[in-house]
Structures are given as structure tokens and as C-alpha cells.
N, C-alpha and C positions, 0 to 999 in steps of 0.2 A: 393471760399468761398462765402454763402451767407449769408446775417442776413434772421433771421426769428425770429417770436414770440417761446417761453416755449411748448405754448401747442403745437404745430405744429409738434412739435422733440420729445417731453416728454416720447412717446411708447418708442423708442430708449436707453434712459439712466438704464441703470442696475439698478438693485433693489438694489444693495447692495451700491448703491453711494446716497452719503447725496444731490445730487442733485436731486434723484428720489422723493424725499419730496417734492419736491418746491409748487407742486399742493394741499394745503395746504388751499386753501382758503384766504390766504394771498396778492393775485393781483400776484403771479407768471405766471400765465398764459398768460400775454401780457409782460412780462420780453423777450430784446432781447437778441438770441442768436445765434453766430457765428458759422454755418455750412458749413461740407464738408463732399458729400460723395466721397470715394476713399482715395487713399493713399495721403498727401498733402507734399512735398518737399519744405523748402526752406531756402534762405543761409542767408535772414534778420533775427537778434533777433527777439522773439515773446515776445515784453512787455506786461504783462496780468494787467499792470496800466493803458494801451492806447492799449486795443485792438480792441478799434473802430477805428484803426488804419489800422486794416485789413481788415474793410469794403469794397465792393464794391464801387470804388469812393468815400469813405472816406462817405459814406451815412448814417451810423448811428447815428439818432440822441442824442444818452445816454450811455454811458456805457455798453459792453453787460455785463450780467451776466454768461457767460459760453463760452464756444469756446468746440464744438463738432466734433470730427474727424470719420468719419463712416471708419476707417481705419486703415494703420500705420500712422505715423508723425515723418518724421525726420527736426531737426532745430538744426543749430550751437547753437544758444543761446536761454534761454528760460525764464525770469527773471520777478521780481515786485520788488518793495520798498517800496509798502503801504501793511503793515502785516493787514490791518483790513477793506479790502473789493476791492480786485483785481477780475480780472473776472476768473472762475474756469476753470479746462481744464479734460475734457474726451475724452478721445484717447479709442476706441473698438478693437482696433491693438494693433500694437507694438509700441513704443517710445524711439527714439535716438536724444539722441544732445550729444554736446561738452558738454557742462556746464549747469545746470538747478541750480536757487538761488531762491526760492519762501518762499511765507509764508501766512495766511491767507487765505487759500483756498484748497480747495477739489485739488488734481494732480490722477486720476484714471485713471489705464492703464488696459485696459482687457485683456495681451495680453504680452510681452516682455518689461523691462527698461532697455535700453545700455545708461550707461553716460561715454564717455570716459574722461572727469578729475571730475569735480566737482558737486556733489550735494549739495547743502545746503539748508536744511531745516527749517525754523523759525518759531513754532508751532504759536501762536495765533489764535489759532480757524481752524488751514490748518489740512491738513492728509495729506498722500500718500498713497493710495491703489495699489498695484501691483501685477495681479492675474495670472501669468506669474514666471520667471525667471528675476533675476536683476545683472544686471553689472556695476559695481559703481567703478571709481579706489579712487576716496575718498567722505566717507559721511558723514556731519556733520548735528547735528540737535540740 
């Protein structure tokens, strides 16, 4: 995974995702954000309240605003606890975890959602797009 700037990725993100906005004229364009192309595997939770976390050597210096998967993504856990400005996550694959608990933020899958126990949803300003097939054994929202 690398960080990069908004504009750098921005061709990438689907039109139909509220992050294809961002270029707004707003200062989105030097917003960083957390890239991968291919499939990304891994068995750490992805907290999207700290995921300059998953910076190369911890190198980002702010918040990303997005986590971009040019791929599938599977992760045991996938989670926030701040409903009102977590970093967003677009998967162009598929997306598997154990448990997903978010809220405030964009969750856009281009592609398949397998969640084998728990999603929970916490709307304040989030969505879930899922342009695929979804396997949830429980969803609350």
C-alpha cells in the first residue's frame, strides 16, 4: 500500500461513488490517500479512524481520506468509532471480512460483499454501495 495525493488516483474512483466529487475545488486534490493495486490480504483489523496506520512506515503525515483497493480485499476486521469523518474505503473487487462496524463514511464495493458474521451500519453521512452480490449472516443499520 502506498499513500498518494486525490488527484494522483481520482481517474480510478467510479462515478457513481461520493468520492468521485472530491475534485470540487475544495483542496481535494492534495488530500492523502491510501493505495493498492492488486488484491490486498490481511489478518490485522483495518481501523479507518487510524489508517495512517497502514502507511508505508507509519509515513503519513495526516489522516488519509480514502483507502483505495485497485482489487479484491479481504480482512478479518474492518471497523471506526468516529461516525463523523473516518477515512472512506473503495474496494474495485470483491470485499470479504469476518465483521465490518462502520459509520460515517462512503464503504463502495465494485464488485462482491461476503461478510461472514457482522455488518453494522451507522448511517451519519456513511452509505454502502454494493454493485455485486452480498453475503451478510447479519446486518444491522
Amino acid at each position: 500500500m502506498i499513500a498518494t495525493k486525490y488527484k494522483d488516483i481520482k481517474h480510478l474512483i467510479p462515478q457513481d461513488s461520493v468520492y468521485a466529487g472530491y475534485d470540487t475545488g475544495e483542496g481535494y486534490d492534495n488530500a492523502i490517500v491510501l493505495y493498492h493495486k492488486g488484491d490486498y490480504t490481511t489478518e490485522q483489523p483495518i481501523d479507518l479512524d487510524y489508517a495512517e496506520k497502514l502507511c508505508p512506515d507509519y509515513s503519513c503525515e495526516e489522516l488519509p481520506s480514502l483507502i483505495l483497493i485497485e482489487g479484491n480485499l479481504s480482512a478479518k476486521n474492518i471497523f471506526n468509532g468516529e461516525t463523523d469523518g473516518s477515512a472512506g474505503l473503495v474496494v474495485l473487487g470483491n470485499l470479504s471480512a469476518e465483521n465490518i462496524v462502520v459509520g460515517g463514511q462512503e464503504i463502495y464495493v465494485g464488485g462482491d460483499l461476503n461478510v461472514s458474521d457482522l455488518y453494522w451500519g451507522d448511517y451519519n453521512h456513511g452509505s454502502l454501495q454494493v454493485k455485486g452480490t452480498f453475503s451478510i449472516r447479519v446486518f444491522l443499520e
